[in-house]
HTML snippet that shows the backbone in 3Dmol.js (N, CA, C, O; Angstrom):
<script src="https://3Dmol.org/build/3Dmol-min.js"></script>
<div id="view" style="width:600px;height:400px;position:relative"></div>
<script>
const pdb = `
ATOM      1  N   UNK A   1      -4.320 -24.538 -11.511  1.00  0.00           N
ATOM      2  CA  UNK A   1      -3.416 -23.443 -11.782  1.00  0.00           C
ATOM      3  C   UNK A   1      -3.579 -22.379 -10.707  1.00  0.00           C
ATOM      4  O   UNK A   1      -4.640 -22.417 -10.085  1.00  0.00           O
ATOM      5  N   UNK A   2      -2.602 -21.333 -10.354  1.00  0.00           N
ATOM      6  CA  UNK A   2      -2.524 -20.914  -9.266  1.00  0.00           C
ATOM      7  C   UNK A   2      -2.243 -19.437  -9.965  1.00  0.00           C
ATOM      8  O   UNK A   2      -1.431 -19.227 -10.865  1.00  0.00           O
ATOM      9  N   UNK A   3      -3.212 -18.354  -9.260  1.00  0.00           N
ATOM     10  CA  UNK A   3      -3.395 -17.086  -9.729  1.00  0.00           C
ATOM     11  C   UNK A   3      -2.971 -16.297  -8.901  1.00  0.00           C
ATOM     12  O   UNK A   3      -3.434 -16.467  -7.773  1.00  0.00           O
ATOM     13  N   UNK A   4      -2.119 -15.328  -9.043  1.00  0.00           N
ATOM     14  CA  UNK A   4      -1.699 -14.497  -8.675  1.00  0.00           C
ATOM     15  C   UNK A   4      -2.436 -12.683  -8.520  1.00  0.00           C
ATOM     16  O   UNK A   4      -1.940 -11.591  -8.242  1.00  0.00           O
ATOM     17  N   UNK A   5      -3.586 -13.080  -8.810  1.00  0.00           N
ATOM     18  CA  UNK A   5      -3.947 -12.036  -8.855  1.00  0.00           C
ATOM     19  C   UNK A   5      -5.670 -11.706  -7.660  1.00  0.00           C
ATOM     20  O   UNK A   5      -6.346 -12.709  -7.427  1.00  0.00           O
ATOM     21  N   UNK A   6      -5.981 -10.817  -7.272  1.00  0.00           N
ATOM     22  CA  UNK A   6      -7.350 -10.768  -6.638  1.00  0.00           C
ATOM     23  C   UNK A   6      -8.372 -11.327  -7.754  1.00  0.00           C
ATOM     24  O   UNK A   6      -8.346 -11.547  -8.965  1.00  0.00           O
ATOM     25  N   UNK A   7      -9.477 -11.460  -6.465  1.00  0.00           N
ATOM     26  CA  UNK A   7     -10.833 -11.759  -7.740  1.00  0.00           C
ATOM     27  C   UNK A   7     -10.881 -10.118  -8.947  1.00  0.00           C
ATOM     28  O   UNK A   7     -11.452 -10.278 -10.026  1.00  0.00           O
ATOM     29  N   UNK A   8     -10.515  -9.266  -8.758  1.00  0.00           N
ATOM     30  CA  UNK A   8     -11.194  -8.219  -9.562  1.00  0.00           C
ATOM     31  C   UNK A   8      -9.745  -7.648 -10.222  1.00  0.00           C
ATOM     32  O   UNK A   8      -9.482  -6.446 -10.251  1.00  0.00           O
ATOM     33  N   UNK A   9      -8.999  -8.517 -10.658  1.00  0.00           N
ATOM     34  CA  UNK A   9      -8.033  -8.705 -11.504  1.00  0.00           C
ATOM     35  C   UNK A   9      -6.880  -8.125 -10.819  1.00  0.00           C
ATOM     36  O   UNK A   9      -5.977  -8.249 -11.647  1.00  0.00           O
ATOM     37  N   UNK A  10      -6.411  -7.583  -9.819  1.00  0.00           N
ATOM     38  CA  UNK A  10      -5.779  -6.714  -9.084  1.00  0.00           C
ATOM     39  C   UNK A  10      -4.434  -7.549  -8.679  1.00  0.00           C
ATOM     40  O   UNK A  10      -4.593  -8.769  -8.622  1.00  0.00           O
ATOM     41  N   UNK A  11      -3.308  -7.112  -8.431  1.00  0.00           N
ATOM     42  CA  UNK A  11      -2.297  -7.406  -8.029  1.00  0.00           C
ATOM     43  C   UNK A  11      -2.265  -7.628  -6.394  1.00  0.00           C
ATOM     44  O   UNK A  11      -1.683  -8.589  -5.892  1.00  0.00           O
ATOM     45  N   UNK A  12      -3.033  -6.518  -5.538  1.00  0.00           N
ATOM     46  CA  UNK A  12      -3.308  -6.575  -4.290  1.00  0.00           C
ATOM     47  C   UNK A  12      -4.371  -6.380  -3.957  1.00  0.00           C
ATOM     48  O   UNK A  12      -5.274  -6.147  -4.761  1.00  0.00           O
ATOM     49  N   UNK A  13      -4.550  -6.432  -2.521  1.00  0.00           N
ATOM     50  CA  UNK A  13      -5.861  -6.205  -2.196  1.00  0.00           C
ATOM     51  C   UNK A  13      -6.014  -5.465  -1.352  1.00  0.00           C
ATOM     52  O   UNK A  13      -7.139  -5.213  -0.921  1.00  0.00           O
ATOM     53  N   UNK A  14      -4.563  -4.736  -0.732  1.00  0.00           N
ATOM     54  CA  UNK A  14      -4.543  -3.168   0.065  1.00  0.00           C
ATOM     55  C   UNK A  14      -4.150  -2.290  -0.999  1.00  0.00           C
ATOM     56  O   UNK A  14      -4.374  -1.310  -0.288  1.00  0.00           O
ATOM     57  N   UNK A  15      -3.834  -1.867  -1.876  1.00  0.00           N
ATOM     58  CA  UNK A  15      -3.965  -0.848  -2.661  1.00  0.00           C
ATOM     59  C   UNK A  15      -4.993   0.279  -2.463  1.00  0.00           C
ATOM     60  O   UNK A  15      -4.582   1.428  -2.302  1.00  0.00           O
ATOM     61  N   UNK A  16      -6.466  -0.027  -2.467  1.00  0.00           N
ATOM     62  CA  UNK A  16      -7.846   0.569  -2.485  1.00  0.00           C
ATOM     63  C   UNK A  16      -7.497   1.200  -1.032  1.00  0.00           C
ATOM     64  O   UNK A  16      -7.630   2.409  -0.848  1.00  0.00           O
ATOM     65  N   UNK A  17      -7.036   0.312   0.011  1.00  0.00           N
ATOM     66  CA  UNK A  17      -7.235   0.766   1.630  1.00  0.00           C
ATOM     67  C   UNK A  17      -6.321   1.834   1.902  1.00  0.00           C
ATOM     68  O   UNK A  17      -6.537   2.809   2.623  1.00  0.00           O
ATOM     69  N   UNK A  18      -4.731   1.421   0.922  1.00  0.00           N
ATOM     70  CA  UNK A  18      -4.235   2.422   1.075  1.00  0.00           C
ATOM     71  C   UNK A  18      -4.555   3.885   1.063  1.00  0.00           C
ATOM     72  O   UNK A  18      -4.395   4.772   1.902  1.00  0.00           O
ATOM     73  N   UNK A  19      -5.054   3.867  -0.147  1.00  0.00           N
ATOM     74  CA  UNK A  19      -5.403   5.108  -0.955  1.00  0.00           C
ATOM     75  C   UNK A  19      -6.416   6.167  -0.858  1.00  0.00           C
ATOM     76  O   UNK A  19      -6.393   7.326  -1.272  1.00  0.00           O
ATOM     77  N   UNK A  20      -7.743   5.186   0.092  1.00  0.00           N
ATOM     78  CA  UNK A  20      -8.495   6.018   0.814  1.00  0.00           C
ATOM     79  C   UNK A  20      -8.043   6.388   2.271  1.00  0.00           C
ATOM     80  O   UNK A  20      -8.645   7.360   2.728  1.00  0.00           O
ATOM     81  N   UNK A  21      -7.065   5.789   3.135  1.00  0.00           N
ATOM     82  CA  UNK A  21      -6.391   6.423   4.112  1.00  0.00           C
ATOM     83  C   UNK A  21      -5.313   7.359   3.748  1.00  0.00           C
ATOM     84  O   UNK A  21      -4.978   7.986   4.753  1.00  0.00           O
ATOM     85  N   UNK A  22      -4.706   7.666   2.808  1.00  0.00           N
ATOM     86  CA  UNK A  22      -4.097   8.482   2.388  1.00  0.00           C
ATOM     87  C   UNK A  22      -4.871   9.787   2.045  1.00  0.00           C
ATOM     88  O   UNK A  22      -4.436  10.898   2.349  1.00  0.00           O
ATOM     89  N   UNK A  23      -5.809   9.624   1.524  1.00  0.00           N
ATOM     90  CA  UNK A  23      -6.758  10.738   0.804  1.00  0.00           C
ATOM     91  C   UNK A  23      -7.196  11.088   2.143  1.00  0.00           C
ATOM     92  O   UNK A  23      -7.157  12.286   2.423  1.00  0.00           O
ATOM     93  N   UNK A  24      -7.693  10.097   3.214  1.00  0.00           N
ATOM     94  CA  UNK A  24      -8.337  10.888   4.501  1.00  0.00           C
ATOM     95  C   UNK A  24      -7.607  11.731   5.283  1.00  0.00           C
ATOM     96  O   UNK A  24      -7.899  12.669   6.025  1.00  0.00           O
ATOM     97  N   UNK A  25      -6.259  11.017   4.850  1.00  0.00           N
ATOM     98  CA  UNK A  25      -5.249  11.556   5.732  1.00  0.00           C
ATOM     99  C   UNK A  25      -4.385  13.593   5.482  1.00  0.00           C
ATOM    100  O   UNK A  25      -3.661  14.362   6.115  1.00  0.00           O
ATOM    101  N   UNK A  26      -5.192  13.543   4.054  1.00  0.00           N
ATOM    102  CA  UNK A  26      -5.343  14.509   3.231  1.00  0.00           C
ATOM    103  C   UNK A  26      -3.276  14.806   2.992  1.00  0.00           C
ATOM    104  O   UNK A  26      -2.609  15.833   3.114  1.00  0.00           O
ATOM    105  N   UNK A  27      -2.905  13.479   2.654  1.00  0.00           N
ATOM    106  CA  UNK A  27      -1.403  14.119   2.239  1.00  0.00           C
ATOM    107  C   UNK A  27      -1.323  13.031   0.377  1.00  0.00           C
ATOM    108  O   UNK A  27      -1.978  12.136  -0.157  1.00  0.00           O
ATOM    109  N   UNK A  28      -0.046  13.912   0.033  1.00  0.00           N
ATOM    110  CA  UNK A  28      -0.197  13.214  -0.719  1.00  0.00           C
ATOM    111  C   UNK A  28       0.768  11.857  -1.431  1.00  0.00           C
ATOM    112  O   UNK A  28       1.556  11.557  -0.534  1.00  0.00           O
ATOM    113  N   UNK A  29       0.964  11.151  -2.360  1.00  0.00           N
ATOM    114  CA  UNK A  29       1.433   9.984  -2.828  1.00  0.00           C
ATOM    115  C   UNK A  29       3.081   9.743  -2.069  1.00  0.00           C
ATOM    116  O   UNK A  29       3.655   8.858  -1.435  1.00  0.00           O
ATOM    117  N   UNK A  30       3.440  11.389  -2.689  1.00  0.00           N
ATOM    118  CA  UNK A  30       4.688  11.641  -2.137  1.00  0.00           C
ATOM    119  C   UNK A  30       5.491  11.764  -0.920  1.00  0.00           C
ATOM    120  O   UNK A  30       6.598  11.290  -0.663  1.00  0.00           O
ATOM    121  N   UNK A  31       4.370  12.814   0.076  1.00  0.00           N
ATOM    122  CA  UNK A  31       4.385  12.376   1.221  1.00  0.00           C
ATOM    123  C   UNK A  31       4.226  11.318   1.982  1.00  0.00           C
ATOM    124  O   UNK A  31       4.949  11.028   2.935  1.00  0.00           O
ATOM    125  N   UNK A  32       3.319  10.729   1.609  1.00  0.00           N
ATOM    126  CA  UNK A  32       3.303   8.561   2.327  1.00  0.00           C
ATOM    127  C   UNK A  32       4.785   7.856   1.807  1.00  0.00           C
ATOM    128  O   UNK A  32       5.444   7.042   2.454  1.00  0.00           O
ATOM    129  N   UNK A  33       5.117   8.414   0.431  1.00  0.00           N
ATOM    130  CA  UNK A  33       6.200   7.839  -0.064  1.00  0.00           C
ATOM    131  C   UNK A  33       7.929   8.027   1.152  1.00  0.00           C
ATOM    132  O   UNK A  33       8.819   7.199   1.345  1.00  0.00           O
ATOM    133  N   UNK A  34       7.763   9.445   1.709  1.00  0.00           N
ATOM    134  CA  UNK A  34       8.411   9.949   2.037  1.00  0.00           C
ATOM    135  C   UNK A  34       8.566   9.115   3.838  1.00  0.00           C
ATOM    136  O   UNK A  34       9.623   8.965   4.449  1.00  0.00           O
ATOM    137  N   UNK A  35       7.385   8.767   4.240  1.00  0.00           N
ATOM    138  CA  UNK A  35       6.835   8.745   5.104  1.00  0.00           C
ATOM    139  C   UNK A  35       7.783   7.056   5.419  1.00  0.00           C
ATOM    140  O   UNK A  35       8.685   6.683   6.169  1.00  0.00           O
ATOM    141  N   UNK A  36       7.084   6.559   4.549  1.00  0.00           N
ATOM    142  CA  UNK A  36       7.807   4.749   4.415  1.00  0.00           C
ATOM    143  C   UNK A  36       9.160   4.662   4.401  1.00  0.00           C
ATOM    144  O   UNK A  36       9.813   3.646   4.640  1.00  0.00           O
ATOM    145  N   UNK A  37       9.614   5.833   4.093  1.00  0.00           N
ATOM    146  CA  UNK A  37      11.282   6.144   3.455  1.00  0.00           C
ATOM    147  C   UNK A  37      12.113   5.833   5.154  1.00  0.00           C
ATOM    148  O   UNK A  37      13.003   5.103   5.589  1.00  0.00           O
ATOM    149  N   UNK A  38      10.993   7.091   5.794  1.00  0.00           N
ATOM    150  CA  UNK A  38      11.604   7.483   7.004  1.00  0.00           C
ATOM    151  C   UNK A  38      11.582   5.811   7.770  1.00  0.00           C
ATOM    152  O   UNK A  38      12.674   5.499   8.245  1.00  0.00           O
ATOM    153  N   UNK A  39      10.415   4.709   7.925  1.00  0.00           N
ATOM    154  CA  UNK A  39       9.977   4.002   8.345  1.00  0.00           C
ATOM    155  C   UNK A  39      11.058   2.959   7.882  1.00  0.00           C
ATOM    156  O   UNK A  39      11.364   2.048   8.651  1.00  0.00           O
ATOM    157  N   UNK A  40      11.491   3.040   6.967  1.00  0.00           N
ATOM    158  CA  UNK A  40      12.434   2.336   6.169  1.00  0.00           C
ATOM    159  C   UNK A  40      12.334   1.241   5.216  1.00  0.00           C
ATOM    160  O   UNK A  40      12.978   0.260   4.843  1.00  0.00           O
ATOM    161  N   UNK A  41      11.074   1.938   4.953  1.00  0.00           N
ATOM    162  CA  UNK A  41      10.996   0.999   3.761  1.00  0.00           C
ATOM    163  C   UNK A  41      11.201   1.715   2.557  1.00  0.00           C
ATOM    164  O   UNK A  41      10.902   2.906   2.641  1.00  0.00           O
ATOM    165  N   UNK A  42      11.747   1.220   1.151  1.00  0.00           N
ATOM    166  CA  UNK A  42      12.550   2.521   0.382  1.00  0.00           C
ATOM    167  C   UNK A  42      11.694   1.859  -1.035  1.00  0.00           C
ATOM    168  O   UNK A  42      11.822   0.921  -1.822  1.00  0.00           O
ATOM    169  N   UNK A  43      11.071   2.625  -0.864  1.00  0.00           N
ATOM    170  CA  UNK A  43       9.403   3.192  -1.972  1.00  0.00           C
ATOM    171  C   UNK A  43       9.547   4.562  -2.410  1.00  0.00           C
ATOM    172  O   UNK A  43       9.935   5.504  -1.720  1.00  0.00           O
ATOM    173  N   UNK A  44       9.215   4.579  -3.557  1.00  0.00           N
ATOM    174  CA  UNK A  44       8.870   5.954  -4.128  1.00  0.00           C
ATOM    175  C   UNK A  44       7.444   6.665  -4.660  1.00  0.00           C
ATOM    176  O   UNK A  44       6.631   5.769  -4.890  1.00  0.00           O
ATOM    177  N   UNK A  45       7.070   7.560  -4.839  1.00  0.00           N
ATOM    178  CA  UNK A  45       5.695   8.133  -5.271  1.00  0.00           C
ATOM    179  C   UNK A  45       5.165   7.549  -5.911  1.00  0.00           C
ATOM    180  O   UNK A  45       3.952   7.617  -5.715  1.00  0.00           O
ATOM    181  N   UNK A  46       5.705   6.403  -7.315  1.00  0.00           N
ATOM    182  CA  UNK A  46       5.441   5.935  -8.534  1.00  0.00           C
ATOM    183  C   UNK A  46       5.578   4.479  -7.976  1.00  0.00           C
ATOM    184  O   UNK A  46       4.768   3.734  -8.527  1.00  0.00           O
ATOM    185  N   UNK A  47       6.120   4.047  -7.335  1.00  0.00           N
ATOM    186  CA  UNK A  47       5.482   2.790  -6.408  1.00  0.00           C
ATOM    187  C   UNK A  47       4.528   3.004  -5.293  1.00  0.00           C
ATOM    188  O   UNK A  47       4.082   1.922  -4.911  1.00  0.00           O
ATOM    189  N   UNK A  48       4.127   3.866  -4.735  1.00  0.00           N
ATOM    190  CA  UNK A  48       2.560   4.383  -4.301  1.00  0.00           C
ATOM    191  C   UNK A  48       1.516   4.459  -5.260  1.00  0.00           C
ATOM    192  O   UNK A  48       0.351   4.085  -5.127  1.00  0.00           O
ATOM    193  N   UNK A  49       2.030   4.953  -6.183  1.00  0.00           N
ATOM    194  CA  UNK A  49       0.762   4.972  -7.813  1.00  0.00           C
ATOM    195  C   UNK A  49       0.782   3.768  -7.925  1.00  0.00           C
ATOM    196  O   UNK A  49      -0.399   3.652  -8.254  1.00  0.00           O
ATOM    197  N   UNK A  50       1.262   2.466  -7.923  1.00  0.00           N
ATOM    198  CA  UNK A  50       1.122   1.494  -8.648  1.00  0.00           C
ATOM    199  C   UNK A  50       0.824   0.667  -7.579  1.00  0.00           C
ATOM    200  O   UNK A  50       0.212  -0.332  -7.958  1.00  0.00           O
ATOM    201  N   UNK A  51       0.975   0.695  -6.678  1.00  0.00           N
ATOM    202  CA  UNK A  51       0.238  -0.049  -5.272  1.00  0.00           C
ATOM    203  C   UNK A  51      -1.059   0.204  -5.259  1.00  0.00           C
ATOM    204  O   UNK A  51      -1.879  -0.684  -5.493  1.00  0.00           O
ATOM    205  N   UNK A  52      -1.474   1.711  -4.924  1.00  0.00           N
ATOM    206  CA  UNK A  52      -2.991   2.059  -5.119  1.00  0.00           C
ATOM    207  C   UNK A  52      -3.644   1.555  -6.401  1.00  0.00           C
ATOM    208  O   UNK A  52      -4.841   1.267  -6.412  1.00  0.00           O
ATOM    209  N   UNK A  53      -3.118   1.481  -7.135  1.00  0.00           N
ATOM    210  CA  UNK A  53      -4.154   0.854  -8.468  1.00  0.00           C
ATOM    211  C   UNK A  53      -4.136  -0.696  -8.843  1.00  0.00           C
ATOM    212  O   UNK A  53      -4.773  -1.362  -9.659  1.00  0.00           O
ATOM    213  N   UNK A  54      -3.178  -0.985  -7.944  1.00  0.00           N
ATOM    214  CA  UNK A  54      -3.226  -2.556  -7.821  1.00  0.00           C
ATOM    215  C   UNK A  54      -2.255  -2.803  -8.952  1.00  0.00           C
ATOM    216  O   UNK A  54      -2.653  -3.851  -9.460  1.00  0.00           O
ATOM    217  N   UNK A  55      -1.377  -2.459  -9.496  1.00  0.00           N
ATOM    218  CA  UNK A  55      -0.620  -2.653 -10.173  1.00  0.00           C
ATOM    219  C   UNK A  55       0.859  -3.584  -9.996  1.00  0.00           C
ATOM    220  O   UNK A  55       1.514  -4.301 -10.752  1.00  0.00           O
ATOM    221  N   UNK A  56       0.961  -3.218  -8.809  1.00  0.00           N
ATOM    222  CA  UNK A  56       2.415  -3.882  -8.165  1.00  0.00           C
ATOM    223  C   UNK A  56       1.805  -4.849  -6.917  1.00  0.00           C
ATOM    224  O   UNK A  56       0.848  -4.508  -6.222  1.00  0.00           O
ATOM    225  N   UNK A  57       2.568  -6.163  -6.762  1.00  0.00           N
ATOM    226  CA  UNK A  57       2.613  -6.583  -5.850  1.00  0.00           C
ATOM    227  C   UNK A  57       3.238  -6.126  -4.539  1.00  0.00           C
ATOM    228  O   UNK A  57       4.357  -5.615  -4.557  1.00  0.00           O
ATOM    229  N   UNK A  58       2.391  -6.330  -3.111  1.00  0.00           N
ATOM    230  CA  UNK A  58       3.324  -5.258  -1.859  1.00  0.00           C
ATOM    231  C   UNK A  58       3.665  -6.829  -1.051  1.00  0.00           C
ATOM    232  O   UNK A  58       3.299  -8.002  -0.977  1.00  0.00           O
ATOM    233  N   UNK A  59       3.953  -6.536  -0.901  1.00  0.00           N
ATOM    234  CA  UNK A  59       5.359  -8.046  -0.079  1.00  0.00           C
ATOM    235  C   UNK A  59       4.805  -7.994   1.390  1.00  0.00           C
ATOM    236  O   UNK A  59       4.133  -7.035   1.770  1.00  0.00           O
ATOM    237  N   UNK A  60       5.091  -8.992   2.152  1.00  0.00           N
ATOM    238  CA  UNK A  60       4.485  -9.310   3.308  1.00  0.00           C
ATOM    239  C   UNK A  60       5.086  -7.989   4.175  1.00  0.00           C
ATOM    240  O   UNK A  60       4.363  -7.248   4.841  1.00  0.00           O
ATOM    241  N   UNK A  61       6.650  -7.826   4.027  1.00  0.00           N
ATOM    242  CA  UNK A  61       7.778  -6.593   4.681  1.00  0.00           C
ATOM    243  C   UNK A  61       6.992  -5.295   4.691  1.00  0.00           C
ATOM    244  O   UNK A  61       6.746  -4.591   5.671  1.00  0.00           O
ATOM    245  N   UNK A  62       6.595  -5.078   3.257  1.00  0.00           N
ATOM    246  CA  UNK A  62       6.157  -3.975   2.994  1.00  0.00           C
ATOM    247  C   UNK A  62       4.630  -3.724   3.293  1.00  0.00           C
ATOM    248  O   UNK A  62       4.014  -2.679   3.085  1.00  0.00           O
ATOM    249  N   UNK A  63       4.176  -4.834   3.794  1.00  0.00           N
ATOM    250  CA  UNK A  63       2.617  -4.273   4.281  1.00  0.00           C
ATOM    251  C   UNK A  63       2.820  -4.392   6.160  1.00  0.00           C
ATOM    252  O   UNK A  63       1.912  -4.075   6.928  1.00  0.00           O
ATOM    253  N   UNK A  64       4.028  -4.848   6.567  1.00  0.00           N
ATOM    254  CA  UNK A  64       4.121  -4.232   8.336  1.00  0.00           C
ATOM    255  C   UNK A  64       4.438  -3.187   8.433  1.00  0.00           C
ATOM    256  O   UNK A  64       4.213  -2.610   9.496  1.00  0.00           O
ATOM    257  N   UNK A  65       5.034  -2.570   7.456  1.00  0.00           N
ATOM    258  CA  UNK A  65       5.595  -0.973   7.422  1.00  0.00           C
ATOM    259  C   UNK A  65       4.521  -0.242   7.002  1.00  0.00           C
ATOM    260  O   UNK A  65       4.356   0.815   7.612  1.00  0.00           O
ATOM    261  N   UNK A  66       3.985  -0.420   6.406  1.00  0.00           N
ATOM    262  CA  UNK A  66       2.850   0.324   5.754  1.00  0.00           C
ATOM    263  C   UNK A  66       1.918   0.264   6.578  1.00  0.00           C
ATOM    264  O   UNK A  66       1.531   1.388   6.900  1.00  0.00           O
ATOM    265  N   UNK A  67       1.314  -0.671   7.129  1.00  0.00           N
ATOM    266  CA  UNK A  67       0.276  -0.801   8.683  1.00  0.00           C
ATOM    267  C   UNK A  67       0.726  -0.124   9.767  1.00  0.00           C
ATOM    268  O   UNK A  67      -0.105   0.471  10.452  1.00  0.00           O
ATOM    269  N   UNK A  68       2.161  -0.086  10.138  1.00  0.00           N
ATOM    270  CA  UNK A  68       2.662   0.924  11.132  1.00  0.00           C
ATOM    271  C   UNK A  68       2.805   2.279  11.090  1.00  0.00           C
ATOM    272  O   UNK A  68       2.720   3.196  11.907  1.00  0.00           O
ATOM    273  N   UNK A  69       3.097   2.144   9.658  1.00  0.00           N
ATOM    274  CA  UNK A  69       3.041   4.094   9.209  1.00  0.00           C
ATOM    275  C   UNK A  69       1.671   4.553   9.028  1.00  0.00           C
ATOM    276  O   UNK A  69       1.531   5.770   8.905  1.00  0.00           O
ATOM    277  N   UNK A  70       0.541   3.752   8.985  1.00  0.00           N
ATOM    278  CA  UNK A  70      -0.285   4.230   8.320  1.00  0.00           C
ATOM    279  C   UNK A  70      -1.550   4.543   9.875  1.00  0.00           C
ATOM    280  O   UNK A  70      -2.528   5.289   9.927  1.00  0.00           O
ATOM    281  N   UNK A  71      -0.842   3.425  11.151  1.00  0.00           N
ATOM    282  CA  UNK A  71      -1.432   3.356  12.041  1.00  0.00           C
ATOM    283  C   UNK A  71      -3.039   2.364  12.294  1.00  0.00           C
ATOM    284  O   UNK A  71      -4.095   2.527  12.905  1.00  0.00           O
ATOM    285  N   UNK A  72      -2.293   1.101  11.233  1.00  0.00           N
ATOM    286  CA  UNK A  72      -3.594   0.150  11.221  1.00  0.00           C
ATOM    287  C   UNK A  72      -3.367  -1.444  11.110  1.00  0.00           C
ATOM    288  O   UNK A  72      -2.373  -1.798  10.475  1.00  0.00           O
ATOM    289  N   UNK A  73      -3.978  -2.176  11.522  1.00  0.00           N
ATOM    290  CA  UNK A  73      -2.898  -3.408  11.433  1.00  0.00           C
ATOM    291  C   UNK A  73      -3.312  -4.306   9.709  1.00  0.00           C
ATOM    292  O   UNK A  73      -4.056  -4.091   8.752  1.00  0.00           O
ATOM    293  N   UNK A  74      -2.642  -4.999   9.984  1.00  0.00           N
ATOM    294  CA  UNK A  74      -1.801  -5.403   8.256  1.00  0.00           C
ATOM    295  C   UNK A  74      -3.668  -6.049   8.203  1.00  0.00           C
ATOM    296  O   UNK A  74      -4.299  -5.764   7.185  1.00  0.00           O
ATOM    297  N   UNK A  75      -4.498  -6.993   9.482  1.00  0.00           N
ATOM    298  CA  UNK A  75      -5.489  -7.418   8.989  1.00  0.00           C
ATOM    299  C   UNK A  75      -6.426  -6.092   8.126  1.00  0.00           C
ATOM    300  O   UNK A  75      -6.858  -6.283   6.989  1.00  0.00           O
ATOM    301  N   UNK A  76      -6.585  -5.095   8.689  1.00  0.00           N
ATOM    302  CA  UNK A  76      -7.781  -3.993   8.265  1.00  0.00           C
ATOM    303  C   UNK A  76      -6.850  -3.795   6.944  1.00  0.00           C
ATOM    304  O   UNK A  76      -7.384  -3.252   5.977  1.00  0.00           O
ATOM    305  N   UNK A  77      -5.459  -4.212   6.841  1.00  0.00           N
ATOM    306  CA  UNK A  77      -5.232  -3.820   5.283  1.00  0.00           C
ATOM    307  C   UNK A  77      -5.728  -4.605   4.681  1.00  0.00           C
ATOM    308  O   UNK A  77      -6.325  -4.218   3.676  1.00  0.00           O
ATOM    309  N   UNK A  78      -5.724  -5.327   4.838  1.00  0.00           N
ATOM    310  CA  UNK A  78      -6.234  -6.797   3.910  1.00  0.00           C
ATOM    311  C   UNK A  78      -7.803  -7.130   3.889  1.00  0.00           C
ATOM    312  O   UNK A  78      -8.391  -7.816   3.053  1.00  0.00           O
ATOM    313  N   UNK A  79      -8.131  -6.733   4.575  1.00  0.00           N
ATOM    314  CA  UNK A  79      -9.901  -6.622   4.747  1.00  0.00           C
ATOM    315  C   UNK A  79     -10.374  -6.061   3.469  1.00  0.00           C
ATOM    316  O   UNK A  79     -11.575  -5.866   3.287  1.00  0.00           O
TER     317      UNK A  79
END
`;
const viewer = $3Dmol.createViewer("view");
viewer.addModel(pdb, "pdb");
viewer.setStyle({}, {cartoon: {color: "spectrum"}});
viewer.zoomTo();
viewer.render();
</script>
């Protein structure tokens, strides 16, 4: 059977990476939200909440945009 989920029950496994580069980055949910918007990927604050907690799955699309906005490549997301 085939699991969809991380070992530690999680939907993803950049969520965590996100969320401490965001916090370093000292902006907040809304602003990254805003940020991806511009980048063009069309996310909202409450799909940032649910990415960081591993709640939502992020799509292959949405983690090159997110590595480019965030200024890191998709591997260190996934690390």
């Amino acid at each position: 059977m085939f699991i969809n989920k991380s070992s530690d029950g999680k939907n993803n496994i950049c969520g965590d990476k996100i969320a401490r580069l965001r916090i370093q980055s000292g902006i907040s949910q809304r602003a990254l939200a805003d940020k991806f918007q511009i980048a063009g990927l069309d996310i909202d604050k409450n799909a940032i909440q649910r990415i960081e907690s591993g709640k939502r799955f992020v799509t292959d699309i949405e983690l090159k945009v997110m590595a480019a906005v965030l200024e890191i490549t998709v591997d260190a997301l996934l690390e």
